[in-house]
C-alpha positions in Angstrom: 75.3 156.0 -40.5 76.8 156.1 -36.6 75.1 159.6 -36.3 71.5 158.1 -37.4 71.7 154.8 -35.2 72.7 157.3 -32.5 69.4 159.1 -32.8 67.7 156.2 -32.8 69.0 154.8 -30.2 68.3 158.2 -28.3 64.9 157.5 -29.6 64.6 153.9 -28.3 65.9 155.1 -24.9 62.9 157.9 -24.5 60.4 155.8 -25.4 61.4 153.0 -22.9 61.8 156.1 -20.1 58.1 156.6 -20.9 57.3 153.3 -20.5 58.7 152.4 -17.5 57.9 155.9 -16.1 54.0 154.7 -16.4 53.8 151.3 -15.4 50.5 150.9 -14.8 49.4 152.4 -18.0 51.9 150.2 -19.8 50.6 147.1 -18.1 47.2 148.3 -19.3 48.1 149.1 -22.7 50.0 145.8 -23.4 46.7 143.5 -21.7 44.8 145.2 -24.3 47.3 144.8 -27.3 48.0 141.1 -26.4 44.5 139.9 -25.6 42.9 141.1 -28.6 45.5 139.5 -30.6 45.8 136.5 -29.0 41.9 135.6 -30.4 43.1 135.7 -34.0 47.0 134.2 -33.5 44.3 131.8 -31.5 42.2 131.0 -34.1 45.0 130.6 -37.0 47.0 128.2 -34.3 43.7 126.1 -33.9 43.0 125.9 -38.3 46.8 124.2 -38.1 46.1 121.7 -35.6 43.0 120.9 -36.7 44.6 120.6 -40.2 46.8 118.3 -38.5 44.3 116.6 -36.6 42.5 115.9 -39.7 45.2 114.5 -41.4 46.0 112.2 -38.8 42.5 111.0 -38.3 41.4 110.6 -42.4 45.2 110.1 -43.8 47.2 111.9 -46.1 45.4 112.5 -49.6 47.0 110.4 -52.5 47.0 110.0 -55.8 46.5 106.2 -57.6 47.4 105.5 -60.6 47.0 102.3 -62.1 48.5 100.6 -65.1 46.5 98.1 -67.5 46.8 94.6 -67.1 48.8 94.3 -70.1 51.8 96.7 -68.9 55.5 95.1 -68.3 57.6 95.4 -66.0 59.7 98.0 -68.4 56.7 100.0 -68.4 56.6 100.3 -64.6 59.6 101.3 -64.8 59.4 103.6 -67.3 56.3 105.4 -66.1 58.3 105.3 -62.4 61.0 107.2 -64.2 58.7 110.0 -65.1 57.2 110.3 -61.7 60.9 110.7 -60.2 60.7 114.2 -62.5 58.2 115.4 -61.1 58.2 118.1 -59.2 55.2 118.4 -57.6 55.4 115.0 -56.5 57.1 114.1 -52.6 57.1 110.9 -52.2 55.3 107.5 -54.4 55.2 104.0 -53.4 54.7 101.0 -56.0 52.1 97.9 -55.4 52.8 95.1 -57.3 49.8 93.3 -58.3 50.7 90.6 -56.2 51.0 92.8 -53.3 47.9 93.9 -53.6 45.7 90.8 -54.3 47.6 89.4 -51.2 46.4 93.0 -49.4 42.7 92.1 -50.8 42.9 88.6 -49.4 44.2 90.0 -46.0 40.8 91.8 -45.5 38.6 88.9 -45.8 37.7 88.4 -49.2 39.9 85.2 -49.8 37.0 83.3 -50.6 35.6 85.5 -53.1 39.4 85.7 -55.1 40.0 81.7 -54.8 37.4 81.4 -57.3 38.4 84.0 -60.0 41.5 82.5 -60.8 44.1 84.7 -62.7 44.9 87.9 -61.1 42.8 90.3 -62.3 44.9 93.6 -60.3 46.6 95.6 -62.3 50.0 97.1 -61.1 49.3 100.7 -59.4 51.6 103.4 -57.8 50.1 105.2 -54.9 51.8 109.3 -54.7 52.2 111.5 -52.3 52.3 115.7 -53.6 53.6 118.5 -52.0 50.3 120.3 -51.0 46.8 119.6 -50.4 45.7 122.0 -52.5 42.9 120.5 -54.7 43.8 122.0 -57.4 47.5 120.5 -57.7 45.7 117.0 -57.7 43.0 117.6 -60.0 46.4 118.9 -62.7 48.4 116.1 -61.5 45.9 113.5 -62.4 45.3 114.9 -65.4 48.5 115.0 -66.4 49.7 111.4 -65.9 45.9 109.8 -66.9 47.2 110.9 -70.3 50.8 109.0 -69.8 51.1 105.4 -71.7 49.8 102.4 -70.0 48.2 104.1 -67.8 44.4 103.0 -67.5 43.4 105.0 -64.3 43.7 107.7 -62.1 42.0 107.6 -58.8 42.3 110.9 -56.7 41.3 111.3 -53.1 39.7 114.4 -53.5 36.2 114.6 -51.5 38.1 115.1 -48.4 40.8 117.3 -49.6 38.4 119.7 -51.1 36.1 119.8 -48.3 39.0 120.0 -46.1 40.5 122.7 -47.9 37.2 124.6 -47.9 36.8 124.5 -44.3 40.6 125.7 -43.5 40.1 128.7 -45.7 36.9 129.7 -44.5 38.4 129.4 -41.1 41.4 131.6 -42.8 39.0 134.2 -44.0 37.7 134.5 -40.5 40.6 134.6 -38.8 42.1 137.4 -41.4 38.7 139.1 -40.8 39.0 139.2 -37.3 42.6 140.6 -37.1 42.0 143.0 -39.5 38.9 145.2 -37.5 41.0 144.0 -34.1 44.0 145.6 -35.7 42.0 148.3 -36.5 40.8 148.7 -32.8 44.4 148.7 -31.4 45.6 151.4 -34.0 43.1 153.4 -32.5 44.2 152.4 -29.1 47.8 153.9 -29.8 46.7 156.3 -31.4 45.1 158.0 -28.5 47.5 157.1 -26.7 50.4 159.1 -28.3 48.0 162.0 -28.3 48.0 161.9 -24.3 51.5 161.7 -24.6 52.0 165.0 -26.6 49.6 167.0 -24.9 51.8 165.8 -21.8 55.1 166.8 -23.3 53.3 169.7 -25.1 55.9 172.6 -23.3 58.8 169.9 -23.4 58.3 170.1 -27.6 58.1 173.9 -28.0 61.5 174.1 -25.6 62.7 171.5 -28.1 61.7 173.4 -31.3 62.6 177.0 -30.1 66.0 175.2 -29.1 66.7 174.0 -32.9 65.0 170.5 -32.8 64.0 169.1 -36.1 60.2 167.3 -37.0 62.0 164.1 -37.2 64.1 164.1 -34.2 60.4 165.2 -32.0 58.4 162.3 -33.9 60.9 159.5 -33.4 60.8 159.0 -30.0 56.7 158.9 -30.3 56.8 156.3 -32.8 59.5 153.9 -31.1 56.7 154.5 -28.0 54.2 152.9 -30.3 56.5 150.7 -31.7 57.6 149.1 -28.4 53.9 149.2 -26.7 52.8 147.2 -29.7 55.8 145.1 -29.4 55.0 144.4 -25.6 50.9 143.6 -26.5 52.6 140.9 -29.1 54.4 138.9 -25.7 51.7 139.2 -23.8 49.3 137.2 -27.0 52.0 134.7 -27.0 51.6 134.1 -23.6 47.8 133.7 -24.0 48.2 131.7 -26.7 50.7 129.3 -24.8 48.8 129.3 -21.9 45.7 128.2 -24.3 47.4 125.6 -25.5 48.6 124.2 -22.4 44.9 124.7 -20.8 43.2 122.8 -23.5 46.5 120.1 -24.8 44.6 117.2 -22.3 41.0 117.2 -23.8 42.4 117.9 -27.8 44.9 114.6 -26.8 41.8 112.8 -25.4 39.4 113.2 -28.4 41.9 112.2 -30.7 42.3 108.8 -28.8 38.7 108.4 -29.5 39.2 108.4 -32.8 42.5 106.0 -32.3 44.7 108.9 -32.8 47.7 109.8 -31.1 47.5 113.8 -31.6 49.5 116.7 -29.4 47.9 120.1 -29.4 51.2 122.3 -30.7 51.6 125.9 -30.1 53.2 128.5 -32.2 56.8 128.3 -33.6 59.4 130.5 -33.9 58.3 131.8 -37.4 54.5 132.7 -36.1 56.0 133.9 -32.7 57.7 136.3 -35.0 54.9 137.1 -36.9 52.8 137.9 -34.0 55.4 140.0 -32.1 56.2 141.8 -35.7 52.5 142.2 -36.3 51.6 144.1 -33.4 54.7 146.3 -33.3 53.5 147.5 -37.0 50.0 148.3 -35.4 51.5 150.1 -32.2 54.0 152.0 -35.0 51.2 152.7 -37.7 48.9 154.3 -34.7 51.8 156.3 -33.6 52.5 157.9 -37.4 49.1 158.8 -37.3 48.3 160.3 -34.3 51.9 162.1 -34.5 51.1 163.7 -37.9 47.6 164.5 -36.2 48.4 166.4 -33.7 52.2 167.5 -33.4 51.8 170.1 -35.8 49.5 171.6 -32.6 51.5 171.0 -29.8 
């Protein structure tokens, strides 16, 4: 184990020697990497926010369910019981049918209820899922609309599902677009570990006629590619965040015209990772190939 992180560690410290011995180059290398990353790590940043945005501006999707006029106060409690088991469900609120005659009155229509006389609201409780996938509130409804003393199941759903239809066509893009740029920057690395072992081509045969092994030649090139790709990944976070900051003042502004109060976020931790992880897997994969390419000629 102390013999193979030595080696790799020998590895790390030739591929950073190469770097730094080709600054220019590097620089290059990384604007390329991090630009054309930053356009998909872009694009899934914005789905979030607007996501969040939308959210904000059309409220979170519920669930009502409503009892019949008939139900007790024991079967409130009851069916509240059976909502608490849910697990699907995150949070649920309960409006008495006073509450929500007094709601109804609140909004005008006083003079229309003064002359109906008894209550005619039934209980309801309002629920929150985990999710906004349409799907979990199609199953959800189903599910308790067959429960007893329940009459009916209202499910904001229009939105959701159009919602949800937009985010993952946006998702399909965005996937779309990082796949054939990830593609592009394989290719990128690729030729550029092939410069690099046509430049070390007499520095490998010394190594070789010296005792060297395949692995111990290759590692170096592929913690080159590795790192490169690694560098590209800062420099898309920096785009992104400096996205972000460019265009956080107009996003705040449009959402106070729709009497939102909405902050343009940028990546966390977990999708800084991501990114960074992303495109040291490209520079890496370039590297194996190009290495098993053309080191068997060099």
């Amino acid at each position: 184990m102390r013999n193979w992180l030595y080696l790799h560690a020998r590895a790390i410290a030739h591929a950073l020697r190469s770097l730094l011995g080709q600054p220019v180059g590097t620089v290059l290398s990384a604007l390329v990497v991090g630009i054309a990353l930053s356009l998909p790590g872009g694009g899934y940043l914005l789905l979030d926010n607007v996501a969040a945005l939308a959210r904000g501006v059309s409220g979170t999707p519920e669930i009502s369910v409503f009892l019949d006029t008939g139900a007790k106060k024991a079967d409130a409690e009851a069916l509240e019981a059976r909502l608490k088991a849910l697990p699907e469900l995150a949070s649920y609120r309960f409006v008495a049918r006073d509450e929500a005659l007094q709601q109804l009155a609140a909004s005008g229509l006083g003079d229309v209820l003064g002359g109906i006389g008894d209550n005619p609201l039934p209980d309801a409780f309002v629920l929150s899922p985990r999710g906004e996938d349409p799907a979990l509130f199609e199953r959800m409804a189903s599910e308790i609309g067959g429960w007893p003393r329940v009459a009916h199941v209202q499910v904001d759903s229009a939105w959701v599902k159009r919602l949800h239809a937009l985010l993952t066509l946006g998702q399909s893009a965005v996937l779309m677009l990082a796949g054939l740029l990830g593609f592009a920057l394989v290719i990128v690395t690729f030729n550029t570990i092939r410069l690099q072992i046509l430049t070390q081509r007499q520095e490998i045969e010394v190594s070789r006629l010296l005792g060297a092994t395949d692995p111990f030649i290759r590692r170096p090139f592929y913690w080159f590619g590795g790192l490169q790709g690694a560098l590209g990944g800062l420099v898309a976070l920096g785009t992104v965040w400096l996205g972000v900051q460019a265009l956080g003042p107009a996003v705040a502004h449009l959402a106070e015209t729709y009497g939102a109060v909405f902050v343009l976020s940028g990546p966390d931790w977990r999708a800084a990772l991501a990114i960074v992880a992303f495109a040291a897997l490209l520079g890496w994969l370039g590297a194996v190939i190009s290495v098993r390419r053309h080191l068997a000629g060099a």
